[in-house]
Structure formats: structure tokens, C-alpha cells
C-alpha positions as CSV (number, residue, x, y, z in Angstrom):
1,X,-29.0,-30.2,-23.3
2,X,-28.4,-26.8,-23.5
3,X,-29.6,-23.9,-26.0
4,X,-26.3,-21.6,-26.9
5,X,-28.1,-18.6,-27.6
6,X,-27.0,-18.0,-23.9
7,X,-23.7,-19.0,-24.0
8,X,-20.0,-18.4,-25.5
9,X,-18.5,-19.7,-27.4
10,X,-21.4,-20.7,-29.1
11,X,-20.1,-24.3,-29.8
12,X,-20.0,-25.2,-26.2
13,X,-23.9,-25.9,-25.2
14,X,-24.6,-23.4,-21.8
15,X,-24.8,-26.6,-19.2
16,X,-27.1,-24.4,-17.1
17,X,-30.1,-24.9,-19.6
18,X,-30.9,-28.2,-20.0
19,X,-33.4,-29.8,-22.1
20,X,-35.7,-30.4,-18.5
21,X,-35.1,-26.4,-18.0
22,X,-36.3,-25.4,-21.4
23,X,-39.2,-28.0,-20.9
24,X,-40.1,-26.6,-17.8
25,X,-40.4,-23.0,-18.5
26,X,-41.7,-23.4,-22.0
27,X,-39.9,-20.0,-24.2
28,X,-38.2,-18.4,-21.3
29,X,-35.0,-19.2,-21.9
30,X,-35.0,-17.9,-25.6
31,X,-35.9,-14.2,-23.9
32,X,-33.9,-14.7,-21.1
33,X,-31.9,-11.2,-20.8
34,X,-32.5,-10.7,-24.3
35,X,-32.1,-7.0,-24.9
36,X,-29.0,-6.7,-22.0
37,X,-27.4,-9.5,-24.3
38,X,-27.5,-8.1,-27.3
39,X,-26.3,-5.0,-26.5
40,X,-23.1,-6.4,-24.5
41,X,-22.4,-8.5,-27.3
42,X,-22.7,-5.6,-30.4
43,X,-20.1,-3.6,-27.9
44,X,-18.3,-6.5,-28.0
45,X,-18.1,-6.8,-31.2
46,X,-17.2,-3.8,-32.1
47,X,-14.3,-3.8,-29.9
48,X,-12.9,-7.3,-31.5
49,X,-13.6,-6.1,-34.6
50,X,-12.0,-2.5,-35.0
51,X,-9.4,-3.6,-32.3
52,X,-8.0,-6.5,-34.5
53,X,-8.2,-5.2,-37.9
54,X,-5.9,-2.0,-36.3
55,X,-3.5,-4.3,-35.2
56,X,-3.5,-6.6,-38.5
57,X,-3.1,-2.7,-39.9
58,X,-0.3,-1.9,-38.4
59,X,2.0,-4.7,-38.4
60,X,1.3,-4.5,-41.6
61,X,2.4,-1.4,-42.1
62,X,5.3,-1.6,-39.6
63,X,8.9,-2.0,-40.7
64,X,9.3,-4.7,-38.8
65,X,6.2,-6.8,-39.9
66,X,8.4,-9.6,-40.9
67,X,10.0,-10.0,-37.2
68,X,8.9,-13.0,-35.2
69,X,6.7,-11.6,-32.4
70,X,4.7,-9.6,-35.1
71,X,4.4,-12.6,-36.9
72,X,2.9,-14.6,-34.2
73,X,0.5,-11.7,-32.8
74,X,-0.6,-11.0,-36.4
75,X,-1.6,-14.9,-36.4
76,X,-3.5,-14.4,-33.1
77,X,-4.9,-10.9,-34.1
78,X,-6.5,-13.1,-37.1
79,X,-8.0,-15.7,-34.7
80,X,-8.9,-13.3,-32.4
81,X,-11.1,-11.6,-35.3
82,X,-12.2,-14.5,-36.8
83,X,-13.7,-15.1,-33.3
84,X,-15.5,-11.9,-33.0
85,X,-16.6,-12.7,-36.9
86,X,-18.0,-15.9,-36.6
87,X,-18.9,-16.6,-32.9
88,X,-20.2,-13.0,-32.0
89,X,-21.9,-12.2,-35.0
90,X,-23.5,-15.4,-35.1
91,X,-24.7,-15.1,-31.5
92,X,-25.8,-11.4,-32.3
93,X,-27.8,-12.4,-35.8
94,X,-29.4,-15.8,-33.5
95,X,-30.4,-13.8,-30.8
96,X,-32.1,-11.5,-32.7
97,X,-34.3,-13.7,-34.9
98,X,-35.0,-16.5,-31.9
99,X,-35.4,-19.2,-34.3
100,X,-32.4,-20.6,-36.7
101,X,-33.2,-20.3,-40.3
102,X,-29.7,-21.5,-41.8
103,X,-31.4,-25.3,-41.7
104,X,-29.4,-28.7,-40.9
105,X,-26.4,-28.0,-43.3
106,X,-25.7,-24.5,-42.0
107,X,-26.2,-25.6,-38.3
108,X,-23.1,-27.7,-38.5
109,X,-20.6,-25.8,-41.0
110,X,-21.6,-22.6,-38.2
111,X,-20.9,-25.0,-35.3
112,X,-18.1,-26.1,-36.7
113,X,-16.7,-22.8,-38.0
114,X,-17.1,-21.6,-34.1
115,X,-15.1,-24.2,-32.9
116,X,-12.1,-23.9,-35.0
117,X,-12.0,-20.0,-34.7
118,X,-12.2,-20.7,-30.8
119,X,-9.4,-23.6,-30.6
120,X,-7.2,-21.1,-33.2
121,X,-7.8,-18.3,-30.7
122,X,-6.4,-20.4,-27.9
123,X,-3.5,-22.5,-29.5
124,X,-2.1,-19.1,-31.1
125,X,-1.5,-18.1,-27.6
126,X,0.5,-21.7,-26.7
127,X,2.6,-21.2,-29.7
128,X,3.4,-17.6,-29.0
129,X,4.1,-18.8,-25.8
130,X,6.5,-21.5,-27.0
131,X,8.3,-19.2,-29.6
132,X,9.3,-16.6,-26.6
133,X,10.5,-19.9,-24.6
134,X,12.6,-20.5,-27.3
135,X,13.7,-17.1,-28.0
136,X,14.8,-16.9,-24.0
137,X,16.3,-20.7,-23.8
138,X,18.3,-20.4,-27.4
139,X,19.0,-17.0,-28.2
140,X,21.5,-17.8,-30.7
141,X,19.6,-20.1,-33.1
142,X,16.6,-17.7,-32.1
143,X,17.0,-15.6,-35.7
144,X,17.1,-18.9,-37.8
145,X,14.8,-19.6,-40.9
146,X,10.9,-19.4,-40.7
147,X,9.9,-23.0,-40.6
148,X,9.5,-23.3,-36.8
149,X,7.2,-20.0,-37.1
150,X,5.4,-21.7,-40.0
151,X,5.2,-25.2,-37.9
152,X,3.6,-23.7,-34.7
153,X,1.2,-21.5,-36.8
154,X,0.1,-24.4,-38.8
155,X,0.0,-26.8,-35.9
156,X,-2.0,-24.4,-34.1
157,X,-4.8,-24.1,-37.1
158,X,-4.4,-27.8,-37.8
159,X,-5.6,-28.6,-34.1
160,X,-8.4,-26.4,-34.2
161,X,-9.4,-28.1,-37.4
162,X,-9.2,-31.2,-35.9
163,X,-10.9,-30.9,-32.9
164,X,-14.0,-28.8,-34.3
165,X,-15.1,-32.5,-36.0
166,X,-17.3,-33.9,-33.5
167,X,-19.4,-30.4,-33.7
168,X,-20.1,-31.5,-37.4
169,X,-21.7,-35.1,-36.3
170,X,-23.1,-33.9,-33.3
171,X,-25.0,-30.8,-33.9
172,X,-28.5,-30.6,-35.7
173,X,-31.1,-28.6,-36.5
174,X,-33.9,-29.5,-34.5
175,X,-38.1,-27.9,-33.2
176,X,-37.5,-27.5,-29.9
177,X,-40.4,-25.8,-27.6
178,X,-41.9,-25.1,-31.2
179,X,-38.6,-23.1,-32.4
180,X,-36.2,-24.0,-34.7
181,X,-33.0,-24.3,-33.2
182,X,-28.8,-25.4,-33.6
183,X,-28.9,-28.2,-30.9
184,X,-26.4,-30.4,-29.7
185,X,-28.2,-33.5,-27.5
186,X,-27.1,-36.6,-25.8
187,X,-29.5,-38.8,-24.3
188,X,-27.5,-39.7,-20.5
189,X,-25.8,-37.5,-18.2
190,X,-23.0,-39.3,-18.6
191,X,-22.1,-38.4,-22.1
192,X,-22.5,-34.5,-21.6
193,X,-20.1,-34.4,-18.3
194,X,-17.6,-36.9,-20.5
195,X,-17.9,-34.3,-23.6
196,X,-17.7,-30.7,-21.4
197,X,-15.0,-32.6,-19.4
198,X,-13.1,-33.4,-23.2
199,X,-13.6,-29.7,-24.4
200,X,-12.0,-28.1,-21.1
201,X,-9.1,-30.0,-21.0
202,X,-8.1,-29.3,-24.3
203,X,-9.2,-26.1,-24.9
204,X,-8.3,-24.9,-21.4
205,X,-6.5,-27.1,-19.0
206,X,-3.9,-28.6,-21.3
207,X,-3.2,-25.0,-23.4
208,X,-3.0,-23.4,-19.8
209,X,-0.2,-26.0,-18.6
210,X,1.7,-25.7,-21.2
211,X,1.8,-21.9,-21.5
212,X,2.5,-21.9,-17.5
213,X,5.1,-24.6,-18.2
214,X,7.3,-22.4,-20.4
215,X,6.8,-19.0,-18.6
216,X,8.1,-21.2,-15.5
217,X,10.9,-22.4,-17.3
218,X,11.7,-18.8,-18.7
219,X,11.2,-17.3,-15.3
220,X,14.3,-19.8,-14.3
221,X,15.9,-18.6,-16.8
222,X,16.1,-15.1,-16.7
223,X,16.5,-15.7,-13.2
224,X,19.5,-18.0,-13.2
225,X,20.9,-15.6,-15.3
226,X,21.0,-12.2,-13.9
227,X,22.4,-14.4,-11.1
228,X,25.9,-14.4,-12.6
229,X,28.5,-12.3,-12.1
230,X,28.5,-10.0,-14.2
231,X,30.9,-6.5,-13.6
232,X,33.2,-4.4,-14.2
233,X,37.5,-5.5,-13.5
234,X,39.6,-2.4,-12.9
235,X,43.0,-2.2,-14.2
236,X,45.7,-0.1,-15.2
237,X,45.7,0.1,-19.5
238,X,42.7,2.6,-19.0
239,X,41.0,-0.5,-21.1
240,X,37.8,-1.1,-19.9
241,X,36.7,-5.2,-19.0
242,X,33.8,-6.7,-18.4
243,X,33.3,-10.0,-16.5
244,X,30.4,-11.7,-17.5
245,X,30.5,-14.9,-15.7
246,X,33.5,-17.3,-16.8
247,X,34.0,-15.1,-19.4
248,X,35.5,-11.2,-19.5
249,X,34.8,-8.9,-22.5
250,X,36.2,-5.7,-23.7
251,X,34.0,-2.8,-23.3
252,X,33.2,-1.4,-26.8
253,X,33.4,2.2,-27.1
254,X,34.3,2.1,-23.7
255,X,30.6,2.0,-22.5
256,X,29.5,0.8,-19.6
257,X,27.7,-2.4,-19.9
258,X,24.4,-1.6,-18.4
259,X,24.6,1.1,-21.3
260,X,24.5,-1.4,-24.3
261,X,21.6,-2.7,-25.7
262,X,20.5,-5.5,-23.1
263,X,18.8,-5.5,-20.0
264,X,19.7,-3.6,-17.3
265,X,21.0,-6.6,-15.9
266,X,23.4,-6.8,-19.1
267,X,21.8,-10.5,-20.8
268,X,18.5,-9.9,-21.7
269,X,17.5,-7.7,-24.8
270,X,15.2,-4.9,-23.8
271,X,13.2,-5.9,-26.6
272,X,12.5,-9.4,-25.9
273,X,11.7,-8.7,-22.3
274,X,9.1,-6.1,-23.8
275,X,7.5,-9.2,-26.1
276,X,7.5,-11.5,-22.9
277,X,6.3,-9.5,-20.8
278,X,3.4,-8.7,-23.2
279,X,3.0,-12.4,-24.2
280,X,2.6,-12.6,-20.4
281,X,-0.2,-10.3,-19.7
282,X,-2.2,-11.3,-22.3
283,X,-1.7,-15.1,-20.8
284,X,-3.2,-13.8,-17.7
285,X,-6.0,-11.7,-19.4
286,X,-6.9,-15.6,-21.1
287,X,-6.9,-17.4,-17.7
288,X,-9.2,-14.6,-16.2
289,X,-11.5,-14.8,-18.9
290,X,-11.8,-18.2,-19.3
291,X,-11.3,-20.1,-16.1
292,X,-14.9,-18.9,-14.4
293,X,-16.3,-20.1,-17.8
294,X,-15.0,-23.8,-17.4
295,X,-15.2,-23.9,-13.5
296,X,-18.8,-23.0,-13.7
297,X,-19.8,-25.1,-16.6
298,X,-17.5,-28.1,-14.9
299,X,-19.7,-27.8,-12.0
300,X,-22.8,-27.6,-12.9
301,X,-22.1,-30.4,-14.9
302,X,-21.1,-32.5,-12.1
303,X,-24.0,-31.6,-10.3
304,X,-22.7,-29.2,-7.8
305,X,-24.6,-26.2,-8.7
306,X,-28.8,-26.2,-8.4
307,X,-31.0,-25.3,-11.5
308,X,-32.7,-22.0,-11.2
309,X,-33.3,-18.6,-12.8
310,X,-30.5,-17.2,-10.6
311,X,-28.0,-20.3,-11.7
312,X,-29.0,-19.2,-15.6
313,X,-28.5,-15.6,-14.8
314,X,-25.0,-16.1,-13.2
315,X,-24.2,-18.3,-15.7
316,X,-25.0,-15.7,-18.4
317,X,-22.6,-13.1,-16.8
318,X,-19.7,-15.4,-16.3
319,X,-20.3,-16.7,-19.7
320,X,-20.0,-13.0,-20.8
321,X,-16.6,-13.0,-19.7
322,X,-15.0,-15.2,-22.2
323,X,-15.3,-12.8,-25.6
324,X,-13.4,-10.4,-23.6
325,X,-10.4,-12.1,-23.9
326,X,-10.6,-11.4,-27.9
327,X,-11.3,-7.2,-27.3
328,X,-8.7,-7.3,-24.7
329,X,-5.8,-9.0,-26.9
330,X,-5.8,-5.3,-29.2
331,X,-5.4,-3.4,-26.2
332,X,-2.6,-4.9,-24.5
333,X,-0.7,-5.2,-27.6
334,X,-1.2,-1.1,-28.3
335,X,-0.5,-0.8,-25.0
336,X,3.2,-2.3,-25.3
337,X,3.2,-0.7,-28.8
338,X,2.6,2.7,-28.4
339,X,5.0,4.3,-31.4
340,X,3.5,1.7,-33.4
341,X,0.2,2.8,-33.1
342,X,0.8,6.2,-32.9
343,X,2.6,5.9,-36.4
344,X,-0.4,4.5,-37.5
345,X,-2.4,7.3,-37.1
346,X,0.2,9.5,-38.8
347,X,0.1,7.9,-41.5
348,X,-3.7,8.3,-41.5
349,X,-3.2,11.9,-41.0
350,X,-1.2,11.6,-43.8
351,X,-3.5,10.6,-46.4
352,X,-5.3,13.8,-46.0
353,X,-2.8,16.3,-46.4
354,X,-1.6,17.8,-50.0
355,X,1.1,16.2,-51.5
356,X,3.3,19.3,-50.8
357,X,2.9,19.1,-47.4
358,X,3.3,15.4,-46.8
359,X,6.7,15.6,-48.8
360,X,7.8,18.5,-46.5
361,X,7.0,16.7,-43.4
362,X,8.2,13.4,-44.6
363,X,12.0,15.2,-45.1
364,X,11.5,16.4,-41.5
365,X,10.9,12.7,-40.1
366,X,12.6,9.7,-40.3
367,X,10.4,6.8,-39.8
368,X,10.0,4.4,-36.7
369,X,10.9,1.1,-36.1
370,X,9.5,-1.0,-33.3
371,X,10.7,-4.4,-32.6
């Protein structure tokens, strides 16, 4: 059906050139865009790559590497690279040469290497999303041992596994127009809306429910509670009380409440509103990326959008879109993570001062933490 050196992910066949397109306009599609392609795609990965590998850098040099949220975007700064590694590279080194020259055996393990680094992209964000559900919904059992971190992470790579089979039956290495190329082929119409159909339900449709699914339900939450009655009770033992719903505190260090660690709204930890709100955006920044790609692909598939060198050029552009989510991931999280990144760079500084005067600044300084 479709040639993927004009799509991406690469192990989702482009429905917009079809094995009558190709047949029709002998070569063509191999060229189409060629040079604008390849440039957009060595930017991009240059941003996925440099953009990842800082943030792997510095939650691993953070304090708080071991926390829960750094835990979690470390796992989906590693999918997010392995993306750029596999998929972008891939399209960069296949667009370049035309023709594949890995043969039949490399056809499929690439295939099927694309696919897992593009389902691990995607479920690391629905157990992110899950793990700050559950830090919102049971904040007391929130600090409890690793296994629920180490289940969601595994579940999320064992998924992607799992579904990246079929590209490891289906693929081949085949001459077509008199170039070797990774193709994936099914002989009725049928099958190929049945298999883009599959793929965008659970690499889009059902990941995007559930994600919307807990941010609804942690919405509610936060909502429900800065919704009690929380304030302060005067009386006469110069004591000061705080009525938090049912319940009525003592002030400590006689503080006001909307002083203390928590929101202002006194429940929510400024922290863990930081890490949803950031979970959040990035969320978005997925469903903008990705949601043209399957809506396009979903209709052209169906029949609803007509063949033609203006359908394969739109298609190329809002095929473009979908790597972006990868490069964008590193820049939200600086964003959100400013003294993070910043002590990155001091630390790089660092490394090229004398020893005397990296001791003298280093009594000066005390080092940051950032949850």
C-alpha cells in the first residue's frame, strides 16, 4: 500500500500512497519533497536527540533523581530518544539512499524496532499519567515502595513489545517500481482500513481516553477539594486554629495556613501541582501532534479524501507533525524545570574551572534541589 519514506512513524505505511499511486507515477513518490524532508527531519533530530539526552543528564545528576515524577519522565525521556534514534534516523539514512539495502531480515527487526520505540513513547505518557492520578486520589500511600513505578514502566515496554509483532510478519523486503524497498502489502481494501483502524485505537484513541480519563477525575478532585471549608477560627488563647473541613488544626509556628507548604488553597502541594500541570501540557502537545496524523490517515483510508499530488503533499506536512511531539517533550520539561537546568549548566561551567576556584565557589553555594 503505502511507501513510508514519506511518512512517520515509519511503521505506519503513509495511506496516501498506494500501491495504484506509486504504479501510476512510476519514481515520483521516492523524490517527492525529498530535499524539504530531509532537512525538517535532520533538525528534528537534532532536537530529540540533544533535547533528551540533557534531560536523561540532568535527572541524573539531580538530587532528587530517585523521586517519582523524575522517574517516570526519565522513562519517557528514553522512549522519546529511542524514537528520534530509531524512527528518525532511519527515515533520514532511507531517504537518502532511495533504495533499502538492510535486505528481508533487517526490514523487519527495523520495522519492528520502530514500532516498539513508538508504542513506548506513547504508553510512558498513560502511565505518567496514572502515577499523578494516583499521587492526587491517595496522597498518603503516594510515597510507598517502587513496585507500582516498576509495574507501569514495565507494562508500558511490555505493550509496545507486544504490539510491534505483527510488523515482524507483515513487513518484507520487496522491488517495487525497480527499487528495493521495506514494504508492508495487503491484497483488499478491507484489510488495510481494518489494520490503520487497529493501530489508531491503540496507539491513539485508547492511550488518549485513558490519559483524559484521569486528568478528569483529578480535575474533580482538586476541585472538590479546594471546595471545603478551610479557615481560620478566632479565639481568645492567642492560639491560632485552622478549620480544614470536619477537622480543625493548630497552626504550627503560628503561620498562617496559606503560608505552609501546600497550595494556596491549603491541600495541594505546590510541587505536585507543578508535575501535573506539566504532565498536562505535554498531554496536550501529544494530542496536537498526533490527532491530524490519525484523522488524516483514518480518512483517507475510508475513502473520504481523493488521491492526488496535493492529498500526498498535505499528507506529508501533517505527517511532519507527529516527531514533534518527541523535540517538544525536552522543552516543556526545562521549561517547568528551570533551576534544574540551569544547575546543569553550572556544573558544566564547572568542569572548566581550576580546582581552586571550583572549591571556593562550591563553599559559597549550597546545592539545589528540585522536586
Amino acid at each position: 500500500m503505502a511507501d513510508d519514506s514519506a511518512d512517520y512513524p515509519s511503521f505506519l505505511p503513509d495511506s496516501n500512497v498506494t500501491t495504484s499511486t506509486v504504479n501510476d507515477t512510476p519514481g515520483s513518490v521516492f523524490y517527492f519533497y525529498k530535499n524539504e524532508q530531509l532537512t525538517f527531519l535532520c533538525i528534528l533530530f537534532a532536537m530529540i536527540v540533544v533535547g533528551n539526552s540533557l534531560v536523561i543528564l540532568a535527572i541524573a545528576l539531580s538530587n532528587n533523581r530517585r523521586s517519582r515524577m523524575n522517574i517516570f519522565m526519565m522513562n519517557l525521556a528514553i522512549a522519546d530518544l529511542s524514537a528520534g534514534l530509531v524512527n528518525v534516523m532511519t527515515d533520514i539514512i532511507w531517504k537518502s539512499t532511495i533504495d533499502w539495502h538492510a535486505g528481508n531480515v533487517g526490514c523487519k527487526i527495523v520495522r519492528y524496532s520502530q514500532g516498539v520505540v513508538t508504542y513506548a513513547s506513547t504508553y510512558a505518557l498513560v502511565a505518567l499519567s496514572l502515577d499523578r492520578l494516583h499521587a492526587i486520589a491517595r496522597p498518603l500511600g503516594f510515597s510507598g515502595s517502587g513496585l507500582r513505578i516498576r509495574l507501569l514502566v514495565g507494562l508500558a515496554w511490555m505493550f509496545a513489545l507486544l504490539f510491534s509483532i505483527p510488523m515482524l510478519i507483515i513487513t518484507e523486503a520487496r522491488v517495487i517500481n525497480g527499487r528495493m524497498q521495506c514494504w508492508v502489502d495487503f491484497p483488499q481494501p478491507w484489510i488495510w482500513k481494518l489494520y490503520i483502524t487497529t493501530i489508531a485505537v491503540i496507539l491513539f484513541f485508547i492511550p488518549a481516553i485513558i490519559i483524559a480519563v484521569c486528568y478528569i477525575i483529578i480535575v474533580v478532585i482538586i476541585w472538590s477539594k479546594s471546595a471545603l471549608n478551610v479557615g481560620e477560627i478566632p479565639n481568645s488563647s492567642g492560639t491560632r486554629l485552622i478549620k480544614n473541613g470536619g477537622h480543625i488544626y493548630v497552626a504550627a509556628n503560628n503561620r498562617h495556613f496559606k503560608d505552609s507548604a501546600t497550595s494556596s488553597r491549603g491541600l495541594i502541594p505546590k510541587a505536585k501541582m507543578k508535575t501535573i500541570k506539566m504532565t498536562l501540557v505535554i498531554v496536550l502537545v501529544f494530542v496536537i501532534c498526533w490527532s491530524p496524523f490519525f484523522v488524516f490517515d483514518l480518512l483517507d483510508v475510508y475513502g473520504f479524501i481523493e488521491q492526488s499530488q496535493e492529498s500526498v503533499a498535505l499528507s506529508t506536512f501533517i505527517q511532519s507533525l507527529a516527531p514533534l511531539n518527541s523535540a517538544a517533550n525536552p522543552i516543556i520539561y526545562a521549561s517547568f524545570n528551570t533551576k534544574m537546568c540551569v544547575n546543569l549548566f553550572q556544573r558544566k561551567g564547572k568542569r572548566h574551572q581550576s580546582p581552586t576556584s571550583y572549591n571556593s565557589h562550591m563553599s559559597t553555594n549550597t546545592r539545589t534541589t528540585v522536586n
